[in-house]
Each structure stands twice: as C-alpha cells, then as structure tokens.
N, C-alpha and C positions, 0 to 999 in steps of 0.2 A: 346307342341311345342318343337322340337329338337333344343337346344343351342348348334350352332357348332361355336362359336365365345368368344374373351372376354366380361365380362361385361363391358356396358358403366360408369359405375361409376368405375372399375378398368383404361380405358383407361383415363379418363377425369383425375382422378390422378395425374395417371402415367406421362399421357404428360405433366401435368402442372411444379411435381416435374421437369421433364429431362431435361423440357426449363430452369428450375433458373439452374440448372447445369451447361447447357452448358454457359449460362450467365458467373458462378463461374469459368467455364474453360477459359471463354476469357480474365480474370484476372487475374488470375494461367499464363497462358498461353505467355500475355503479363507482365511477371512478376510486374504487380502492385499490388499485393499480396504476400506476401510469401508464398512458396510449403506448408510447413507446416501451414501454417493458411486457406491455400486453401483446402488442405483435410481434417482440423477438419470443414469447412465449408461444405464441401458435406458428410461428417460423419455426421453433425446435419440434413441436407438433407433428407439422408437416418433415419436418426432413424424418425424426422417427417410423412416422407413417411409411413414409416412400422405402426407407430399411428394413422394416418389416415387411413390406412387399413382397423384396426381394429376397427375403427369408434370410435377411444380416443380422435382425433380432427377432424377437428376445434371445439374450443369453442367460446359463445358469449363472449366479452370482458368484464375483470368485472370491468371498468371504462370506461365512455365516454368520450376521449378524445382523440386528433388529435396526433398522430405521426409526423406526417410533421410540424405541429404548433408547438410543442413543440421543434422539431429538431431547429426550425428558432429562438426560445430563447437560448435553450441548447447550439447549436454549434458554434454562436460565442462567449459565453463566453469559453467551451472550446479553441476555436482559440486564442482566446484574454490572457488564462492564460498559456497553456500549448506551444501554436504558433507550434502546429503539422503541415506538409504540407495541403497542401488546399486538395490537391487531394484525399490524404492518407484517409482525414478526412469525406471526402466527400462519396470514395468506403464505409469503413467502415460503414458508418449512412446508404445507400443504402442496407450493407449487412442484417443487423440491423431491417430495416424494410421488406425484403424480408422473414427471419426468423419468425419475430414476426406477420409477414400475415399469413405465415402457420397454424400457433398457434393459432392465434387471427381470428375470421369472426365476421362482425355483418349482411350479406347477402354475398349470392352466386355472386355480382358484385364484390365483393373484389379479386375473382380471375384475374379480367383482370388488377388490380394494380399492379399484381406480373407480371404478362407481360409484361408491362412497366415497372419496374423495371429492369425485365431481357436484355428487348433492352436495355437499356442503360447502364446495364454493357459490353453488347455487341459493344455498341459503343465506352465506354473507352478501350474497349480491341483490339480494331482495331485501335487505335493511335498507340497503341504501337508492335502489330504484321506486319512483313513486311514478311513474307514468305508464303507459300502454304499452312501452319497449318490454318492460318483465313480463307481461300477457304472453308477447309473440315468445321471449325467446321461451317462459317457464311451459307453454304449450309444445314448442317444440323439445324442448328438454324431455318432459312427458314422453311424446310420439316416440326419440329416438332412446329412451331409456330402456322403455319397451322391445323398441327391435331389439336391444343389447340384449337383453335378459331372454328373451326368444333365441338367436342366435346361439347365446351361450349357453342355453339346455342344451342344443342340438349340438353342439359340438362336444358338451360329455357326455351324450346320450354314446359318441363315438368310442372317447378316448378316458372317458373321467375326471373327476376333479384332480386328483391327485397326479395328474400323466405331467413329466416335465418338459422344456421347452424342446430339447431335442426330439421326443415324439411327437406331439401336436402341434410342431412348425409347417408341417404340410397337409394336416388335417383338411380336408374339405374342401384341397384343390380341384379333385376333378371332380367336383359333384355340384350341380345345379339347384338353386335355390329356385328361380321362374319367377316371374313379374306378378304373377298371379297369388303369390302368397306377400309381397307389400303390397298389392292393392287389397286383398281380404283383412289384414293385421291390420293395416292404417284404417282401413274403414268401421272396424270392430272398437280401435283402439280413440278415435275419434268421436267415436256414436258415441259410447260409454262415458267419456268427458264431456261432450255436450250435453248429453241426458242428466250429468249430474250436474251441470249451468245450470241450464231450463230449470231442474225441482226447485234450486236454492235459488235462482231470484226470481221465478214462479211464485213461491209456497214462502210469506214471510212467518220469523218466527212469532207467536202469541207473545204479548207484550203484558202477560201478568208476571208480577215476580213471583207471587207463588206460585209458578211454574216452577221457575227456577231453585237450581241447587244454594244449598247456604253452605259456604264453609264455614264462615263465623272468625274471621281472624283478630287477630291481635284487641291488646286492652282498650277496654271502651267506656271503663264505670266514669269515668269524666265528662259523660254527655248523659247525664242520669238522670234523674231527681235530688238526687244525694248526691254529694262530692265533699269527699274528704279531703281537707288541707294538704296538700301533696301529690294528690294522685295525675296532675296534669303535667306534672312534670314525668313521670313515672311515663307516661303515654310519651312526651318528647323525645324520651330514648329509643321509640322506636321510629325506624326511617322505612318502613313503607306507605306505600302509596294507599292514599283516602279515598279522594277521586280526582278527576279528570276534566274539566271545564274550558269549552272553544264557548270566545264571545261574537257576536253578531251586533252591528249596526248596523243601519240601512243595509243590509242584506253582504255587509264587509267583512271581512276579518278586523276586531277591534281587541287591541291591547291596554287592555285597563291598566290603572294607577301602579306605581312601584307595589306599592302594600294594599295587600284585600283583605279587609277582617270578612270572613265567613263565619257569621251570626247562628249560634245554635241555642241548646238552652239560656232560659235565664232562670238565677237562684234568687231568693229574695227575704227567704229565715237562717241568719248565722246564731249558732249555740258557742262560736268561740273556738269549735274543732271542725265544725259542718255543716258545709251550705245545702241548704235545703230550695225546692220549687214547692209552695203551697197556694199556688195561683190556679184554678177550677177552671178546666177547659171553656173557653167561648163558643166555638160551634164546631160542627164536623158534617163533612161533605163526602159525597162519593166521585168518586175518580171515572169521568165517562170518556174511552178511550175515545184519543181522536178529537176532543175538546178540551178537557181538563178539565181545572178549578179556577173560579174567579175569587182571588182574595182582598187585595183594597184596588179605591178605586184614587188617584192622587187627580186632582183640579187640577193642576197646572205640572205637567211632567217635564223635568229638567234634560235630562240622557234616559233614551229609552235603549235597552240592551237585551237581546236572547241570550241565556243562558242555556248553553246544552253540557248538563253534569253528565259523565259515568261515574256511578260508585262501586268501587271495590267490596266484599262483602267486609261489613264492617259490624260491632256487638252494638248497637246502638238505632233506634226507629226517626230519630232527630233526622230531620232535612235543612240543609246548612243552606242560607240564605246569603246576596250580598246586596245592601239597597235596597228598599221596597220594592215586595212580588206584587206582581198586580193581576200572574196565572200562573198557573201550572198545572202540568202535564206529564205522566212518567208512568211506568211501572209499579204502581197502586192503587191496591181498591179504593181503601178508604185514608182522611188527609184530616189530622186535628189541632186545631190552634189552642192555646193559653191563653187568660187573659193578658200576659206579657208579651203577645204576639209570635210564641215560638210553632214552630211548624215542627209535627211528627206524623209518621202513617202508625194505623193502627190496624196494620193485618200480622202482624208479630213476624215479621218477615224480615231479616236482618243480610240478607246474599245480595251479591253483585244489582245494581238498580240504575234506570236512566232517569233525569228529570230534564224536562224545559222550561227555565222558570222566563218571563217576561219580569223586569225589574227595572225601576226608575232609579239610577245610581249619583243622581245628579247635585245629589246632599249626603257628602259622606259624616258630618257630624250630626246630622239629624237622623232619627231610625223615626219614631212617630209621632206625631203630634200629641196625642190624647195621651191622656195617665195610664189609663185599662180601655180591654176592648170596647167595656159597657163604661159608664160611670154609677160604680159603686161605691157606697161612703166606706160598708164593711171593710175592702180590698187599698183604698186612697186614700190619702196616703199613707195610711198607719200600718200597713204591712210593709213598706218599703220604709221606714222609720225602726221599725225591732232593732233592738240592741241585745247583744248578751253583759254579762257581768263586765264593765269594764273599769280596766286599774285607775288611778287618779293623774300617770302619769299621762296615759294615752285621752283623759279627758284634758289637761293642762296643753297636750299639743295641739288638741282638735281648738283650744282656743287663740293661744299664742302666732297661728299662723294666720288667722283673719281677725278683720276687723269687726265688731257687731252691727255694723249699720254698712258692711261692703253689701252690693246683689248680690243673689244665688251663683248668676255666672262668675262674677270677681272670686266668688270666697272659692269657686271649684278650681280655678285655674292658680288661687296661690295653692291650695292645697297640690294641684299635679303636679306644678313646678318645684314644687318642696322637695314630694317623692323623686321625679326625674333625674336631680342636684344631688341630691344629698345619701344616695345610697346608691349601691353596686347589685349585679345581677349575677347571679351565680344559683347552678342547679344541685351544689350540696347545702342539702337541708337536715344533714342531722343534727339532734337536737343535743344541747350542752347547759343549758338551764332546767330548773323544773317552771319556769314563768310560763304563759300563753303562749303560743304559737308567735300569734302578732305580737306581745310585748317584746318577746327575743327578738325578732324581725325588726322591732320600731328605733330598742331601745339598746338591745348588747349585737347582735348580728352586725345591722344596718344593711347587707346583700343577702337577695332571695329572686328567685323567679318570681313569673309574671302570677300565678294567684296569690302570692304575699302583698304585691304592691296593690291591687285588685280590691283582693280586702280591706288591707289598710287603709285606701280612698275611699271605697265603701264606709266603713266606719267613720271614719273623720268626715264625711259628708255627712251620714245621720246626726253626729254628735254635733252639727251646727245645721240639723232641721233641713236638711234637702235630703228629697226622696232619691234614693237608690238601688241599683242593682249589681249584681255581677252577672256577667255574660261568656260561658264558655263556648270556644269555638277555634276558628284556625286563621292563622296571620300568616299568608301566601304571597311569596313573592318570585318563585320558581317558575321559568317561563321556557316551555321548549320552544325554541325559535325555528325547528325542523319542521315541527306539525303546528305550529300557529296555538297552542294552548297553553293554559297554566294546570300547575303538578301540584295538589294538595296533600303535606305527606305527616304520618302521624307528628314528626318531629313538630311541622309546623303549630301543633295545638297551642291555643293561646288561650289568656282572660283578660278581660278589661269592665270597665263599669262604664252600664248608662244610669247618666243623674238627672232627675226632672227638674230642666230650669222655666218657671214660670215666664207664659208668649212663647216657649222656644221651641218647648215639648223634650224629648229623652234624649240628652244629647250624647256622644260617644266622648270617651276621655281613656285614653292609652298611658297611664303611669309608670307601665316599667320604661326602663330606659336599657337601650343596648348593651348587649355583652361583648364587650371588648375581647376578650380572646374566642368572640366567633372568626370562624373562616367562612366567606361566603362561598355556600355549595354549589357548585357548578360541573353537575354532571357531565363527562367525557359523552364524543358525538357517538361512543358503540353505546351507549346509555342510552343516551335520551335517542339513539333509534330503535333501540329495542322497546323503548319505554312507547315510541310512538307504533309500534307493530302490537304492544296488548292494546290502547287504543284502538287501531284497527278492528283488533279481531275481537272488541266488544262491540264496535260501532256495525261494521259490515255482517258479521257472523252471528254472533248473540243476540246482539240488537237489532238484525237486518226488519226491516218496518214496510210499509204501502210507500212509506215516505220516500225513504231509501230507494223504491223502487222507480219513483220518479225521478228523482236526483238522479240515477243511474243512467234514465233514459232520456232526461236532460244534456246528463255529462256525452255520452253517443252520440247526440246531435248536432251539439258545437263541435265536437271533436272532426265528424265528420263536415260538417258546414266551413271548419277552418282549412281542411283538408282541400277541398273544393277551392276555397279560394287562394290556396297558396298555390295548386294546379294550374287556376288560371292568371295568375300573376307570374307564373313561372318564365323564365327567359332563356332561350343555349346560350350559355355564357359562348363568349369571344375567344381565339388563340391566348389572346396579352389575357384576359380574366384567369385561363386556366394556367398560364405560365405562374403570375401573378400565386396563385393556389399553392401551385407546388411549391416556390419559393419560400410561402409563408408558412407553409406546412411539412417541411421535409420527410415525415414520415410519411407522406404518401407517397413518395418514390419508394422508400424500402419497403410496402405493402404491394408495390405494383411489381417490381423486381421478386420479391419473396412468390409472388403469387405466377410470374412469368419462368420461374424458376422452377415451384412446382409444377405447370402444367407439362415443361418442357419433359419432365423428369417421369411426369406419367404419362404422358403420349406415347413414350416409348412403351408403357406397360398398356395402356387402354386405345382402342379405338372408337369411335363416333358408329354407334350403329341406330339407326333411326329416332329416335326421340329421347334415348337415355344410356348412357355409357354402360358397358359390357365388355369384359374382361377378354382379350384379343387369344383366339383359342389356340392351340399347336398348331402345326402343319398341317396332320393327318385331319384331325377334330374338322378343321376347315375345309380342306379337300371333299370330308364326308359330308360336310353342312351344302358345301356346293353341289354337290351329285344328288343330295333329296330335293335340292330347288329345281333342278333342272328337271328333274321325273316327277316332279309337280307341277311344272310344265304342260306337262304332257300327260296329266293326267292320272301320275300314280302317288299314293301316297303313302307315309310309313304310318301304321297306328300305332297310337302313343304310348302302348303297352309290348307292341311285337320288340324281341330283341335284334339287334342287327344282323346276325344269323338266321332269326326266322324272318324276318323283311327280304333277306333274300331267297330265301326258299321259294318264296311266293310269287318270286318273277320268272316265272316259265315260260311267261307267256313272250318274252322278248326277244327282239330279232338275236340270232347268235353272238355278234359283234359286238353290242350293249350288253349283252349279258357279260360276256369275258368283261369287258370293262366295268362293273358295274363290282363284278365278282374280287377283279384285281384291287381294287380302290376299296372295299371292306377287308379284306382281308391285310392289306397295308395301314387299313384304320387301327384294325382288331392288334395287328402285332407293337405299336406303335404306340394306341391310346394305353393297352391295358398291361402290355408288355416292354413299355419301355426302351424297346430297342433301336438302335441306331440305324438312321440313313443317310447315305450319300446325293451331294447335288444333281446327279445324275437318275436315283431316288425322283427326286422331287421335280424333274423334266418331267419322266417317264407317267407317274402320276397326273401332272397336269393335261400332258400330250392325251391321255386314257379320258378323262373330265371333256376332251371338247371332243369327245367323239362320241359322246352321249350325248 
C-alpha cells in the first residue's frame, strides 16, 4: 500500500502538543506569564514532543494518585503561607499538570484532560488580550482542536479509551492519514466558522428590549414611587452591578469627575415613615429606533457628553440620568417624564437594556432651571413645601441654624454644613426609641446613612419655606481603567435633595458626609477583566447593532490602513541593529537555540518532502515508494485500491529481468513492512542494486 501521507500517530501528537502551545501562547501573549517562563514552557513542550516521538513517553505513573486532589490540599496551603496572587497560582498548577500529563498516562483518555486544560488557559488568555492577536491565535486554537478531537476518535476507534500507554504507544505508526483528509477537515472546519462570522455580523440583533429575556435581579423598591425610610440602604448591601457607562467627547474617551450622582426618581410627599412621588407625568414619547427622543433643549451647553449606559436587568423602569439629557436613544418603545423631570420607560420591561443618552454635564449643581415641567400653581411650590407632623424640637433646629432674613442659598448651605459637621454615617439603623424615624436620627442617634440626612435637609428646608425634594439614585465613582468605563453597583445607591433656590432653579446639595470606616473598593485586574468581558459580550453580542456593524468596518480599515504603512516604513535593520536586539533581549537567543535544537532533533526524525514535512519511512516503505515512481515512469501505475500482491500479479506484461526485480523488492517490502523482520547491509545493497535495474 502506497503511504502518500503522515502517520496518524505522528499527527495525533503533533496536534495535541501544538494545541497546549497555543494554550501557553495565550498566556505568553496576554502577559500572565512571563516571556521568559513562557518559552522555557514550550522548550519543555518541545523536548516532550521529540520523547514521545521516539516513543520515550508517556509512561504509566509510578504512583496512583490524583493531581488535582492533591493541588486542592497543596495549594491553599501554598496561598495561605506564601499569599502568591490567586491567579498566578492557579496558571502555574494548570501549567504543572499539563506538563506532568505529557509525561504521566495511565490510558489514552488522558489526552483529552490536556485539552481541557488547554481551553482554559485559552480562556485566561482572553481576559487579558484585547487586540487582533486572540482572533489569530483563538481561530487557530479552533482549527487545531478540531484536528485533536478527529485524530483522537480515530485512534480509539483502534485501541479505546481505556488502552494504557504501553499499548497505544505505537498505535497508528504504520498507517497513513493523506493530505487529502487536512485539506477536506480544514476546509469543512473553516467554512463552518466563517459561516458563523458572516450570520453574526451579517444579521444584527433587534434592538427592542421586549425581545429580550428579564431575569429581574436584585432589590429595587428604592427607585419606586414609594420608599420607605431604610430601604436604600438595604439596596447598598448589595454589590452587584447596575450598569455600565463609556463616556464620549468629541468622539474621545472622557473620564468624568471623581463622583457621578446618577439622578433617578424624585419623592416630593413625606408622611414621617414614607416618601412618596405625586408629581403627574409631563409627556411621553415613542422610542424611534435609530433616532431616539429629543428631551430639553439648553441655550448655551456647557460639556456636551455621550453617554453609552448598559443595564443589567434590574426591578425598576427608572432610566438613571447624569446632567441634562438633551436625547436619547436605547432599547425602548416608549420613554415618560415627571413633572420633576424624572425619566422612565413604560413597556414594563425590567431585563438587561442599552441607552445613549446625549447630556450637557457642564453644571453639576444645577439639574433645572424651572420649578415643574409646566408651570403649575396646583404642583408650585406647595407640593414641595408638605410637611408631616413635626416635633417642636425639629422645628426649634430648622430655626436656630439660619437666620430670617439670610437668602434661600445661605440658609441651605448652613443647613448642609450643620448636617455634614455634626453627625456620623453609619448603615445600622435599628431602631431604639419609639420617637420618629428623623427625630432619633436628629436628636439621640446623630449617625445614619444618606436617606436620613436626605430627609432631614429636606425637612429643615421646608421648615424655613424653600421648596424641596429628595432624589434617589447612585453616587459612582468606580472606574475600570481596563475598558475606559465607569461600574455602577447596587452598593453605590445613594440620596440627596434638590432645593429650589430663586434665579438659580433646583439646585443639588449632598448632606451625608463620608463613612470613615469605608475602604475604598478597588477591584483586583481578574475583576475588572472579567467585569470588562460581561461588557463585551453585552456590547458586541446582545447588543451587536447596524452601528456596531460600522464601527467594525471602520475598526478593519485602520487596522489594515496602519498595517500598509508600517510595511512601507519598514527598514532591514543593520548587523549592529540586530546585535544591538539580542543584547537587549536575551531571550531571543534561548528561542532561537531552543528552536535550532529542536529542528536538529527532528531532522533526524523527519525529512523535507515537497511542500510539507512527512514522516521519513523505513528502508523497505522507501525502496517500494522508489520502484512505483520509476514504473510511473514508464507508464505503469498501482491503483489505489489494488494491494501490493495484486499490483504485482498484474505485471505480466514485463520484460523477465524487471519482473524478478520488481518481484524481489515486494516481497522484501512485504516481509519487512508487515513482518518486521530484520536485514542486513548487504540486505540493503542488494535491494538498491535491483531498484536501478528497473
């Protein structure tokens, strides 16, 4: 039989080695490794490789005993004594057992534990890669995964999962795999990935959110109508993520202020226990995809900013503002305002949503000019004046801290400085009087979270005739510096009062004051990349748009345009340049030695046969490959089904002399290839001397 192909136990290998490779490259690559620890890792690669070649390994293990079991005692005392990074510790033990699988079999299954191994350095290395390199290598990853898993059916098609290293060490030596079966896999296995390209930035997804699934997570009656005294603290306890917000100027990346109040509702009826919203919507608009909504229009705009929100699914219809909107655009039919200027959809749709809001941020203590959207006398200022029952003491301090004749703005800012000074901030609020809520907060507490002080400002404004509000919402100052965004997380929930100061319009006023036994949260870089991959895969996936589609074939353009001209900027560097190189870079000598080492080391094993390396055959194999080129020659040929006993039958037709020869040389093939048996140099004259007589 004519072997015009690798052996299947060279490819089965081969592909297995290439895939922990490219694994080690996505590591390397996304530097969670050091260069230098990444090439002595595929130096140990390759020397494996070449010993398994030579069928040095696998060996059975000479202990029964779990690796992974032993990692899950081993490694946190490691962690616990030495306190290495989590992550570091983690690549490492992966690397650890990908090596010691090489080495170690106790069955042919054990190769598909190194494939899983390899995905998942594949996955740590895609946190950390944002450029075109994770395309090439995860596309190649793909291709060769595939050969792996082709390969190794067919190799238990032979021997089984279950067969150990001493049987299927020489599995598949002498059998041909043919060129013809990686060019059909690769073309099958390539079409199939491109086809699923093409659909997905082809076909974007519908940008209704009632399309979309609602999970509905975590507490949310803090962005309600009603809020009960306490409940936004209750919401702070929880630390997942709101939404997601990249800013845009002039078409930049822009890092807003330390602190962002994100403005949601406003309450404007307290009974003493619960703020209430009795403010009668202004208008409502429909949501025309691809345009939006136009909401104020400001004369003179201070910082114009895009805002591009993802939300999380969150129990609440509120769309959290920063600055005046001046449009928006997202994921909803319909879009309805308050006369307090708060912004909600009203498709009762509470799942994951995108918005872009257009917003003038260039007055952070002003929100609006006017009172109400309309001017109403019913709604102005006497709704924002209600008072509930209050004590004589909490009337005595709304006086004692201004004067009667200071303005509206003086008497607000002794009032916030009072609050600021003079009490602490603390999120246990159980109650220990039977007094008000606020009088305990005013009077025996004195520390409360931000809707006590909220209130308390709210009220002591009324009680000296400035109109007020409360405004729940989120105080953001989480900024991943990975992905250029800020992280709005329930924790963040906040409240604060806008008071209407006459010429000023509503102005903001922040009366808690800091929590001193905060720690400022600063999520670890396996965070915030993880945190930037849900990101991703709401912007590119979920959310993939016409838009997106452009941006994409934008991003291809330059990319390719840059490419172009660093081609022709290009130079051969000089002797002294490249000396210069290797000096500064010493590990490129141990890459070019590792890699002159290995070639030396397979040359012996492989030889150069026309456009793609092929596994150098026996004596005989060879002898008989030479005797069908030469009587292809001349015209005869073996069909690719006849066996080499019936290939000879068939030459009758040949002068006597060729025939003996023709006969001698199969028959030295046959006892040789399939029989194993030994020849002497004399052997292998004889042979050749028969070869040039055909």
């Amino acid at each position: 039989m004519r072997n015009r192909g690798p052996r299947l136990r060279t490819c089965f290998i081969g592909f297995s080695y290439l895939l922990a490779a490219l694994g080690i490259a996505c590591l390397i690559f996304g530097a969670v490794v050091p260069m230098a620890s990444g090439i002595l890792f595929l130096t140990a690669l390759m020397v494996c490789f070449t010993l398994e070649t030579y069928q040095k390994i696998p060996i059975h293990p000479p202990f029964r005993f779990s690796i992974w079991l032993t990692g899950l005692i081993i490694l946190p005392l490691i962690y616990l004594i030495w306190k290495p990074p989590i992550l570091d510790l983690t690549v490492w033990f992966l690397i650890f057992i990908l090596l010691t699988r090489f080495v170690f079999k106790s069955e042919l299954n054990d190769y598909l534990y190194g494939y899983l191994i390899s995905i998942v350095c594949l996955l740590i290395g895609a946190l950390f890669i944002h450029d075109m390199v994770f395309g090439l290598l995860f596309l190649s990853f793909y291709l060769v995964l595939c050969w792996c898993l082709m390969f190794y059916n067919m190799m238990v098609e032979r021997v089984g999962t279950h067969c150990p290293p001493s049987d299927f060490i020489q599995t598949g030596e002498h059998e041909a795999t043919g060129f013809s079966l990686f060019a059909l896999s690769a073309t099958m296995i390539l079409a199939s990935f491109l086809l699923t390209a093409v659909i997905f930035v082809s076909f974007p997804r519908l940008g209704l959110g009632f399309l979309e699934l609602d999970s509905g997570k975590g507490p949310a009656s803090g962005f309600s109508n009603r809020v009960e005294l306490g409940e936004v603290g209750r919401i702070k306890q929880n630390n997942s993520v709101v939404m997601r917000v990249e800013f845009r100027k002039n078409s930049k990346v822009y890092r807003p202020p330390y602190k962002v109040l994100w403005r949601g509702v406003n309450l404007d009826y307290y009974n003493g226990k619960t703020w209430f919203s009795t403010l009668p919507p202004a208008w409502q608009s429909i949501n025309l995809q691809g345009q939006g909504a136009q909401l104020f229009a400001v004369p003179a705009p201070r910082e114009m900013v895009v805002q591009n929100i993802y939300m999380e699914s969150f129990n609440s219809p509120v769309i959290f503002t920063y600055g005046i909107p001046l449009e928006i655009e997202g994921t909803f039919k319909k879009i309805q305002m308050d006369q307090g200027y708060s912004l909600k959809t009203v498709d009762h749709h509470t799942g994951p949503r995108r918005y872009t809001i257009i917003a003038d941020i260039g007055n952070s203590k002003t929100n609006y000019p006017r009172p109400v959207h309309f001017n109403l006398p019913k709604i102005f200022p006497n709704r924002f004046l209600q008072l509930p029952k209050t004590s004589s003491r909490t009337l005595q301090l709304a006086q004692e801290l201004v004067n009667e004749d200071d303005p509206e703005a003086v008497k607000a800012h002794k009032i916030l400085k009072h609050l600021k000074t003079q009490y602490g901030y603390s999120l246990d609020m159980e109650r220990k009087t039977h007094e008000s809520s606020l009088d305990e907060f005013l009077f025996e507490r004195k520390e409360g979270h931000c809707e006590y002080f909220a209130s308390a400002m709210a009220v002591l404004l009324r009680l000296n005739g400035i109109p007020s509000r409360i405004i729940n919402g989120f105080a953001s100052t989480e900024w991943n510096d990975l992905g250029q965004y800020m992280v709005v997380r329930q924790t963040h929930a906040h409240s604060w009062v806008e008071a209407y100061i006459p010429g000023q319009g509503w102005q903001v006023y922040d009366p808690t004051p800091p929590d001193p036994k905060a720690i400022p949260h600063s999520p670890n870089v396996l965070a915030r990349r993880i945190d930037l991959m849900r990101l991703y895969w709401q912007r590119y996936v979920i959310r993939y748009s016409v838009q997106n589609q452009i941006q994409l074939v934008d991003y291809f353009s330059r990319e390719t345009q840059d490419i172009k001209d660093r081609w022709k900027n290009w130079k051969t560097p000089s002797f002294k340049e490249m000396l210069d190189t290797l000096r500064d870079h010493p590990w490129v000598l141990l890459l070019l030695a590792a890699g002159f080492v290995g070639w030396r080391l397979g040359s012996k094993k492989y030889q150069w046969w026309g456009t793609s390396w092929s596994p150098r055959s026996p004596f005989a194999v060879e002898m008989y490959r030479q005797m069908l080129k030469r009587l292809e020659s001349q015209g005869i040929f073996k069909p690719r089904n006849a066996t080499h006993l019936e290939f000879l039958n068939t030459l009758t037709g040949l002068p006597p002399e060729k025939r003996e020869a023709v006969e001698s040389i199969t028959q030295f093939y046959e006892r040789n290839r399939f029989g194993n048996l030994p020849f002497s140099p004399d052997d292998q004259h004889h042979i050749k001397t028969l070869l040039r007589e055909i």
